[in-house]
Backbone as a chain_set.jsonl record, in Angstrom:
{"seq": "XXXXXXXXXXXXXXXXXXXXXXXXXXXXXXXXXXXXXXXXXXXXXXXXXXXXXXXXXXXXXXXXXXXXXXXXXXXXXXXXXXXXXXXXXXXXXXXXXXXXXXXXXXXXXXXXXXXXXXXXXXXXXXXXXXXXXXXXXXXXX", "coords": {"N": [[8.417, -2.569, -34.796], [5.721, -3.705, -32.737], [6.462, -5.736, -29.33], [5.683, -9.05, -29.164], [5.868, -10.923, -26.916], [4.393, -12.128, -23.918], [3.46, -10.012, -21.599], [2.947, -9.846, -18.138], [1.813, -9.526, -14.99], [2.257, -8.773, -11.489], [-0.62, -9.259, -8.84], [-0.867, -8.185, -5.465], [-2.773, -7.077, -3.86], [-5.699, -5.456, -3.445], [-6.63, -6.233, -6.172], [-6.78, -8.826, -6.501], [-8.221, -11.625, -7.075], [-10.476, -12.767, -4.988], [-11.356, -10.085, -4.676], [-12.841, -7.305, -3.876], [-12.896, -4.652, -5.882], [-12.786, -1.557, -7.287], [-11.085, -1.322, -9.725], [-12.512, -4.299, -10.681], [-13.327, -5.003, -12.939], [-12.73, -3.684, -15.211], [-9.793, -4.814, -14.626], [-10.204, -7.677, -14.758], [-11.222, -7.687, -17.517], [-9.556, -6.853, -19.516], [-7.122, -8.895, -18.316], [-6.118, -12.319, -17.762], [-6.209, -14.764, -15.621], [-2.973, -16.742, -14.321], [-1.606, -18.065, -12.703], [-0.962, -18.462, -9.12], [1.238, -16.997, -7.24], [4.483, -15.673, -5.564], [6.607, -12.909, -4.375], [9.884, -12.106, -3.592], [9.504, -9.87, -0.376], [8.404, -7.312, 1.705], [4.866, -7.014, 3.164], [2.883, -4.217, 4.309], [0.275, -3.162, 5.933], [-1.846, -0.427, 4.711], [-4.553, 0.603, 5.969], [-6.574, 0.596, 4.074], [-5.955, -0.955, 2.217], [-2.738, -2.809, 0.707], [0.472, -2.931, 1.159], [3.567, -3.544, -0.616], [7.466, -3.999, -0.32], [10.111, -4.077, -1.378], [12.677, -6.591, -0.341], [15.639, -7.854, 0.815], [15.822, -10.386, 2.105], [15.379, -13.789, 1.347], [13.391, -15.47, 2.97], [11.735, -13.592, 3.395], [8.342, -13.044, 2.073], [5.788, -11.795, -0.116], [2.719, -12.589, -1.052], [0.549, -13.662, -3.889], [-0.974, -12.851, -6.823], [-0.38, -13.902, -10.678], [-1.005, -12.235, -13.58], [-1.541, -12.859, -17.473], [-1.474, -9.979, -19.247], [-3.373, -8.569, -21.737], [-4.78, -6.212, -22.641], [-2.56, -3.895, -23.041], [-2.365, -1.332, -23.954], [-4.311, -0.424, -22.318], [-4.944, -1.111, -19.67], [-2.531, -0.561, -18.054], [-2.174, 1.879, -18.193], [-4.561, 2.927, -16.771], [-4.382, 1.502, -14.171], [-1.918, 2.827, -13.211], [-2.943, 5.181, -12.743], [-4.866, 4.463, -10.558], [-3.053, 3.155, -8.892], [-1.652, 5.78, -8.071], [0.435, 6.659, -9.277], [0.521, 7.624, -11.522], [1.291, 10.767, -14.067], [-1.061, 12.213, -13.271], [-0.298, 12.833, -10.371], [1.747, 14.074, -8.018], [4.864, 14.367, -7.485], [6.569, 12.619, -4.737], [5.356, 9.99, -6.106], [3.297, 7.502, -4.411], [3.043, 5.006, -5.554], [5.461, 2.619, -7.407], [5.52, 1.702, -10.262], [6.876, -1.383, -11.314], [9.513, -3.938, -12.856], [9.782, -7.282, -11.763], [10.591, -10.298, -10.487], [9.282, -13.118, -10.452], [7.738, -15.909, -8.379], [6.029, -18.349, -9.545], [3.876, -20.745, -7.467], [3.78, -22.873, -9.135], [6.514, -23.943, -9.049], [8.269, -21.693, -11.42], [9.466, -19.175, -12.86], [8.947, -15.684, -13.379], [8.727, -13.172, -15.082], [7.277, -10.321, -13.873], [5.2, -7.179, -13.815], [5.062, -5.139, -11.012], [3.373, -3.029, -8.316], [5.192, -1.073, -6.532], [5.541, 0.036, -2.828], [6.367, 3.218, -2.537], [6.737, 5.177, -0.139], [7.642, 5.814, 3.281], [7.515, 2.738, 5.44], [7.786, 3.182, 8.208], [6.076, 2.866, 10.929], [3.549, 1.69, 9.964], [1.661, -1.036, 9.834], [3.47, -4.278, 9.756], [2.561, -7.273, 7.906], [2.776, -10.293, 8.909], [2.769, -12.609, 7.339], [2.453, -12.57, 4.479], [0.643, -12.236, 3.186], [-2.334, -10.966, 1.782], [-4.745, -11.593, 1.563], [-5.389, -13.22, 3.336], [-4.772, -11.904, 5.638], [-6.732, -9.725, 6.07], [-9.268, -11.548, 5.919], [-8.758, -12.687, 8.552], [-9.123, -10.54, 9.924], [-11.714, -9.561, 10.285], [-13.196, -11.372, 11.762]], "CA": [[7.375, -3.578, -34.663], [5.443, -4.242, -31.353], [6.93, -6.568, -29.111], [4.469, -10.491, -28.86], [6.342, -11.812, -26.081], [3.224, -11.811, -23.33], [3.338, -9.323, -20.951], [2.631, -10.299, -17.003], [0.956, -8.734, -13.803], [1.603, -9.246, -10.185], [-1.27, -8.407, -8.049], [-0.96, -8.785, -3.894], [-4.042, -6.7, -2.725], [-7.233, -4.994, -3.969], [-6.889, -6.576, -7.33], [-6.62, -10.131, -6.5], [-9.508, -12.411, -7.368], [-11.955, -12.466, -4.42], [-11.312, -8.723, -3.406], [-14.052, -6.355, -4.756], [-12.353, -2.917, -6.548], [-13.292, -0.694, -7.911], [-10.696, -2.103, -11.107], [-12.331, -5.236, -10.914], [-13.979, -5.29, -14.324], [-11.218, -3.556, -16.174], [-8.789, -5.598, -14.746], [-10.757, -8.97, -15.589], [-11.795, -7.468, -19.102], [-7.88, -6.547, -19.859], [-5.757, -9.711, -18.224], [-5.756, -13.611, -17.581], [-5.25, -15.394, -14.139], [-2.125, -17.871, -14.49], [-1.136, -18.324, -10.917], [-0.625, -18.103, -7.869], [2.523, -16.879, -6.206], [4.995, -14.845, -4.55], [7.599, -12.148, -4.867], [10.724, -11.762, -2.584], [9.734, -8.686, -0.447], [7.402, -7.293, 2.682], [4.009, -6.319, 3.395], [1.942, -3.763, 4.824], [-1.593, -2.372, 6.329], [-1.84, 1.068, 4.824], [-5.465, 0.986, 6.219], [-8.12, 0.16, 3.29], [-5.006, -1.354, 1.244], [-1.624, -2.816, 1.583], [1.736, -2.168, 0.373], [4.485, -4.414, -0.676], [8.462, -3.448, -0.661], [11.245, -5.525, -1.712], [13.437, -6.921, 0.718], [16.952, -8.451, 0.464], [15.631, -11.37, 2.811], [15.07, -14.566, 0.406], [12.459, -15.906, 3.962], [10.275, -12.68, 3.475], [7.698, -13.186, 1.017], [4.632, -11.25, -0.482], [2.049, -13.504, -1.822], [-0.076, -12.941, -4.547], [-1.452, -13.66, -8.335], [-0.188, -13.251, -11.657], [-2.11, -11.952, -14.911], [-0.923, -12.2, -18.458], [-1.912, -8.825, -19.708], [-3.65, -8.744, -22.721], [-4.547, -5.127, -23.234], [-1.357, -3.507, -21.854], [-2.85, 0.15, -23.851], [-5.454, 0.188, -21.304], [-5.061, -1.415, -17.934], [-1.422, -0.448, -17.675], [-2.729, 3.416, -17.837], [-5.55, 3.039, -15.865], [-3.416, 0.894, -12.771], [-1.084, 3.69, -13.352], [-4.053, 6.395, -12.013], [-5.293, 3.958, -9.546], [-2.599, 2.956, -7.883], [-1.269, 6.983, -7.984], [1.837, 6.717, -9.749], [0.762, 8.699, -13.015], [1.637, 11.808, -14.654], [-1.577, 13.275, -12.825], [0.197, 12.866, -9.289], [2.308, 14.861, -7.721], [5.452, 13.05, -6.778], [6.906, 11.565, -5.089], [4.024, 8.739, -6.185], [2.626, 6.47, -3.744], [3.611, 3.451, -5.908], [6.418, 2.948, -8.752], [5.228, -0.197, -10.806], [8.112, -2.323, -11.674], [9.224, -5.211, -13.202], [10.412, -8.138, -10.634], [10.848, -11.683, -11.026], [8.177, -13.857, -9.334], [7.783, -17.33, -8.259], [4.706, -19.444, -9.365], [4.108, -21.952, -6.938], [4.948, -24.352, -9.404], [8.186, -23.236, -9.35], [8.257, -21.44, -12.675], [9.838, -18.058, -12.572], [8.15, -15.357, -14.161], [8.771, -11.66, -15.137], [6.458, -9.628, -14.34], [4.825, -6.064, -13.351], [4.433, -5.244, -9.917], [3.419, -1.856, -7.399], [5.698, -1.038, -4.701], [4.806, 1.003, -2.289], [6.983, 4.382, -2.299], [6.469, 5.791, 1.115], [8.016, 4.871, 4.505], [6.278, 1.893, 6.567], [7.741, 3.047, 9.466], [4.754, 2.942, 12.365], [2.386, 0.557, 9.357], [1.69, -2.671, 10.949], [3.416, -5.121, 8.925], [1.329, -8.013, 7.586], [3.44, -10.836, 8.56], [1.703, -14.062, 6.652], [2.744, -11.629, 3.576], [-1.026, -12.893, 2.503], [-3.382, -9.464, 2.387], [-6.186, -12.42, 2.058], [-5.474, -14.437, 4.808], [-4.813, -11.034, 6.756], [-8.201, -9.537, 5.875], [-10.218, -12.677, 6.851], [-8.342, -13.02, 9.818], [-9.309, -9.176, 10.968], [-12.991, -9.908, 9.771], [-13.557, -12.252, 12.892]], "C": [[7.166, -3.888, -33.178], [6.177, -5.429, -31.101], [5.411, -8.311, -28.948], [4.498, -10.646, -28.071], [5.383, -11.19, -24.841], [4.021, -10.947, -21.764], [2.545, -9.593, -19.278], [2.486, -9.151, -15.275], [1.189, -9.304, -12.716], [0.925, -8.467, -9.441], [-1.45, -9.022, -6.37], [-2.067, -8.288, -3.193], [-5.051, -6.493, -3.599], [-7.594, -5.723, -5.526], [-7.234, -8.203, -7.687], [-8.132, -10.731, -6.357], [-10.694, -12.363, -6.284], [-11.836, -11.173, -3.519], [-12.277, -7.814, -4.806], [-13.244, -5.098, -4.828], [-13.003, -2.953, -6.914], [-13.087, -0.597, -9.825], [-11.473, -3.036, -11.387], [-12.602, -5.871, -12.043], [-12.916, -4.987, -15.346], [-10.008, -4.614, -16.097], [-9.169, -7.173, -15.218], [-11.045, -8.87, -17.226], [-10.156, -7.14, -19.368], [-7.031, -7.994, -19.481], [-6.319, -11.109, -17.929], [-5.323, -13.982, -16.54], [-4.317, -16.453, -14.947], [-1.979, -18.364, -13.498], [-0.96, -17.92, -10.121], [0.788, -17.985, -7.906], [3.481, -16.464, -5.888], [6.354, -14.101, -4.983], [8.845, -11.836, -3.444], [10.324, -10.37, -1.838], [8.771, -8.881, 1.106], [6.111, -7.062, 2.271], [3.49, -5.616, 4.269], [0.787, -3.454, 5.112], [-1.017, -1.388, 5.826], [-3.287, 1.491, 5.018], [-6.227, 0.176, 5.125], [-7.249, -0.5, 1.623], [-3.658, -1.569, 1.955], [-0.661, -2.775, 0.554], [2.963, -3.04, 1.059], [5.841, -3.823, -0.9], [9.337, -4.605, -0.694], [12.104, -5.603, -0.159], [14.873, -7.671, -0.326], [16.681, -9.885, 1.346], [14.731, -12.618, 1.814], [13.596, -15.196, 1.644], [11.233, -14.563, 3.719], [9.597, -12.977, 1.95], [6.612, -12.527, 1.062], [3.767, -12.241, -1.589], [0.698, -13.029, -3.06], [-0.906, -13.995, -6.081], [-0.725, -12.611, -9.458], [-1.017, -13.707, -12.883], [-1.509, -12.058, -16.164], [-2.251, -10.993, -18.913], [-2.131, -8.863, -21.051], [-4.209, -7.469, -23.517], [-4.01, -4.055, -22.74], [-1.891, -1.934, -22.085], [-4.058, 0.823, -22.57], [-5.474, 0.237, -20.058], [-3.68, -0.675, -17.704], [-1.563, 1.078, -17.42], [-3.347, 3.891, -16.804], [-5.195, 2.697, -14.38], [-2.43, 1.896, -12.394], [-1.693, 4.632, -12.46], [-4.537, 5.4, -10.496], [-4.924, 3.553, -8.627], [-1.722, 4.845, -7.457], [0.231, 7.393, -8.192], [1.857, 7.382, -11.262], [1.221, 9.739, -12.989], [0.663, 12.636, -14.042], [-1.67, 13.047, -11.153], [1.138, 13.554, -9.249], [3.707, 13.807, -7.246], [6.349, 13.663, -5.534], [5.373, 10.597, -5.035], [4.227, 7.781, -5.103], [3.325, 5.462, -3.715], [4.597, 4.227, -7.079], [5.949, 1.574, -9.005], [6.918, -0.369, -11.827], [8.465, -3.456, -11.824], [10.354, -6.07, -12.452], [9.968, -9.676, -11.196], [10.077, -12.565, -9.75], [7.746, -15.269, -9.42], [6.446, -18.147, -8.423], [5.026, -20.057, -8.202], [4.428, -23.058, -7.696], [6.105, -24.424, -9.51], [8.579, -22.422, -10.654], [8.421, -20.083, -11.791], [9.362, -17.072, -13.525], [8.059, -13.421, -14.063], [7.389, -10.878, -15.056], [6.113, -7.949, -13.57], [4.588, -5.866, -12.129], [4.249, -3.567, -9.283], [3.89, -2.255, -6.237], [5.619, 0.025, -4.243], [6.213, 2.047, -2.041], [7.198, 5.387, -1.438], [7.58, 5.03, 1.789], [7.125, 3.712, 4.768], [6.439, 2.315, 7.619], [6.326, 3.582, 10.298], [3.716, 2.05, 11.355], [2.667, -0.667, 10.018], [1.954, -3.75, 9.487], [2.829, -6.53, 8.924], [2.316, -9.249, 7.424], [3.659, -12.318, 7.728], [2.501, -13.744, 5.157], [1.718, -11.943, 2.673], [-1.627, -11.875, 2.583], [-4.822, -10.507, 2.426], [-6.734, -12.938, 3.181], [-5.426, -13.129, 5.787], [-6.066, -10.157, 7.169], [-9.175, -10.159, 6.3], [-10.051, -13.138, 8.046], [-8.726, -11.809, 10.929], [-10.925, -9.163, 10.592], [-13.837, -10.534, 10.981], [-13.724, -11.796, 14.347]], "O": [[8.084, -4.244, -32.44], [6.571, -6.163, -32.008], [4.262, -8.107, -28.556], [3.373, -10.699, -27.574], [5.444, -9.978, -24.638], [4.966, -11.383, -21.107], [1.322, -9.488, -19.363], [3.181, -8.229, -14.847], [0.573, -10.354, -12.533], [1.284, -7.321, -9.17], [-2.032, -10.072, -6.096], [-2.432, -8.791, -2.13], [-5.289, -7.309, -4.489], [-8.749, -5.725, -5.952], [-7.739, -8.683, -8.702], [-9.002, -10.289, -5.607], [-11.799, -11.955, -6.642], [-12.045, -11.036, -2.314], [-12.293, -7.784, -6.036], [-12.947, -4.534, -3.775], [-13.862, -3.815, -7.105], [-13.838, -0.248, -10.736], [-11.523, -3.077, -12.616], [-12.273, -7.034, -12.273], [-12.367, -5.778, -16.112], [-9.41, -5.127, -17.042], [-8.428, -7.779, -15.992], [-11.071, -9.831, -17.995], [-9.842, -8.289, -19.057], [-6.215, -8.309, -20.347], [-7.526, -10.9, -17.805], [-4.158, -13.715, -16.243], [-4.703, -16.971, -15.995], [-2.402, -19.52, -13.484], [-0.708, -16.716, -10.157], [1.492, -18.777, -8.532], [3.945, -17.588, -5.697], [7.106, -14.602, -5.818], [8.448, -11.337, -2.391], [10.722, -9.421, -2.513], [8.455, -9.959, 1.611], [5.968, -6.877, 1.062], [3.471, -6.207, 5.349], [0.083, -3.529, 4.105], [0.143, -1.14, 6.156], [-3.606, 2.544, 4.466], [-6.476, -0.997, 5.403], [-7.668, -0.517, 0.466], [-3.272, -1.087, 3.02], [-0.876, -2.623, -0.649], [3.315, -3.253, 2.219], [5.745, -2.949, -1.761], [9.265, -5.722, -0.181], [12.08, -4.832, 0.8], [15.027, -7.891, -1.528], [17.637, -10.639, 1.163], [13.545, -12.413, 1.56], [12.583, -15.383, 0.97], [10.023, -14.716, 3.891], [10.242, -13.102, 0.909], [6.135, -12.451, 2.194], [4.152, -12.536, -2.72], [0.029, -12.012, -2.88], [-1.211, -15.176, -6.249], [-0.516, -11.398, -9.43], [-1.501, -14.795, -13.198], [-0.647, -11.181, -16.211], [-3.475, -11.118, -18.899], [-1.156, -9.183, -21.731], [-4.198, -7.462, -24.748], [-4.667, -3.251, -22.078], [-1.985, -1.18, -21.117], [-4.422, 1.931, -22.174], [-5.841, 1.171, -19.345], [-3.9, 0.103, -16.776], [-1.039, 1.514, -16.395], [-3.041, 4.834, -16.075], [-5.591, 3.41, -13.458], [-2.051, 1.864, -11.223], [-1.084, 4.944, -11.437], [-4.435, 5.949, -9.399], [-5.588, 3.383, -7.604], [-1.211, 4.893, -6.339], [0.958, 8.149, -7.548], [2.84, 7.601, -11.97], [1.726, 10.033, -11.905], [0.995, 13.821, -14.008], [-2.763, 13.051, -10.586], [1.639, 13.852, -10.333], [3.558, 12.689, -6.753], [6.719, 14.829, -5.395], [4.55, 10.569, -4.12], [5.341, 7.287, -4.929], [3.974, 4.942, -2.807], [4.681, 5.377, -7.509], [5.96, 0.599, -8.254], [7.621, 0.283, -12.598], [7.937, -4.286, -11.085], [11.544, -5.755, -12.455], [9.198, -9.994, -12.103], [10.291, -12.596, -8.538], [7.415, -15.755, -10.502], [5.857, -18.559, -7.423], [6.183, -20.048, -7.781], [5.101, -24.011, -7.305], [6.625, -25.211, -10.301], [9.734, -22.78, -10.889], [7.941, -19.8, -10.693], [9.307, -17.522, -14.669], [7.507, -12.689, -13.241], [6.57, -10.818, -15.972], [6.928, -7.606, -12.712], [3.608, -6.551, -11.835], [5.035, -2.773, -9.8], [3.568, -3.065, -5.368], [5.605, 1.037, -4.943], [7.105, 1.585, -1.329], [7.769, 6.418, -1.795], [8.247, 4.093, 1.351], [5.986, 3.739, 4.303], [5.513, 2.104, 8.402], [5.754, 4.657, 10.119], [2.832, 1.565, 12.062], [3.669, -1.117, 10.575], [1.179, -3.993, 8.562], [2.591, -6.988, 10.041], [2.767, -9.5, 6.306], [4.732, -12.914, 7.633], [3.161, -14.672, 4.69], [1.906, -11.918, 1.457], [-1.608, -11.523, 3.763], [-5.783, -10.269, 3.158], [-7.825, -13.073, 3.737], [-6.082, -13.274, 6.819], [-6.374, -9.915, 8.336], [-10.013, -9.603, 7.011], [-10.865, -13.843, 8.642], [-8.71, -11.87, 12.158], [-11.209, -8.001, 10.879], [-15.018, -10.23, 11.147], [-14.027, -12.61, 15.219]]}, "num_chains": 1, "name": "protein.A"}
């Protein structure tokens, strides 16, 4: 028997509410905003996207939103191809989506899905705000 227990999304770049993808319909027609807020880890520029890795430093943070997922057969496939971590990549993939434990701002802790980036950073300019919004509108000016 399928599992009920709701299923959750963190998204830190291209997917997040006022960023225009190319997902942005799938991912609004598939999941649910809940909140804002943040996962222990870094960020990067990788150019026209950025890329989050865990850290062991409880002060580094990656900021973000989480989704409950509501049709996991579809988006979870499709995020799979888009971020380049499927079965029709070559690996090593890009990203590995994985499940990490993430902090509402209201303090509420909250399992959920995330892409980390599977490459080096070394020479990416890390994004130290760990905001890709605030870092975007800030290179905009």
């Amino acid at each position: 028997m399928p599992s009920t227990d709701p299923e959750y999304i963190f998204v830190y770049g291209t997917l997040r509410r006022h960023c225009s993808s190319p997902m942005a319909t799938l991912f609004t027609d598939s999941c649910e905003y809940v909140t804002d807020a943040c996962v222990q880890g870094r960020l990067y520029d990788v150019g026209t996207y950025p890329a989050a890795i865990e850290s062991m430093n409880p002060a580094q943070k990656v900021y973000g939103e989480v989704y409950q997922i509501l049709r996991r057969d579809i988006l979870l496939a499709a995020l799979d191809d888009y971020e380049g971590c499927s079965d029709k990549y070559s690996k090593p993939h890009l990203y590995q989506r994985k499940q990490l434990t993430v902090s509402g701002l209201n303090g509420d802790e909250i399992v959920a899905w995330i892409y980390l980036y599977n490459y080096s950073v070394n020479g990416l300019r890390r994004i130290e705000s760990g905001d890709y919004m605030r870092y975007i509108e800030a290179h905009r000016r």
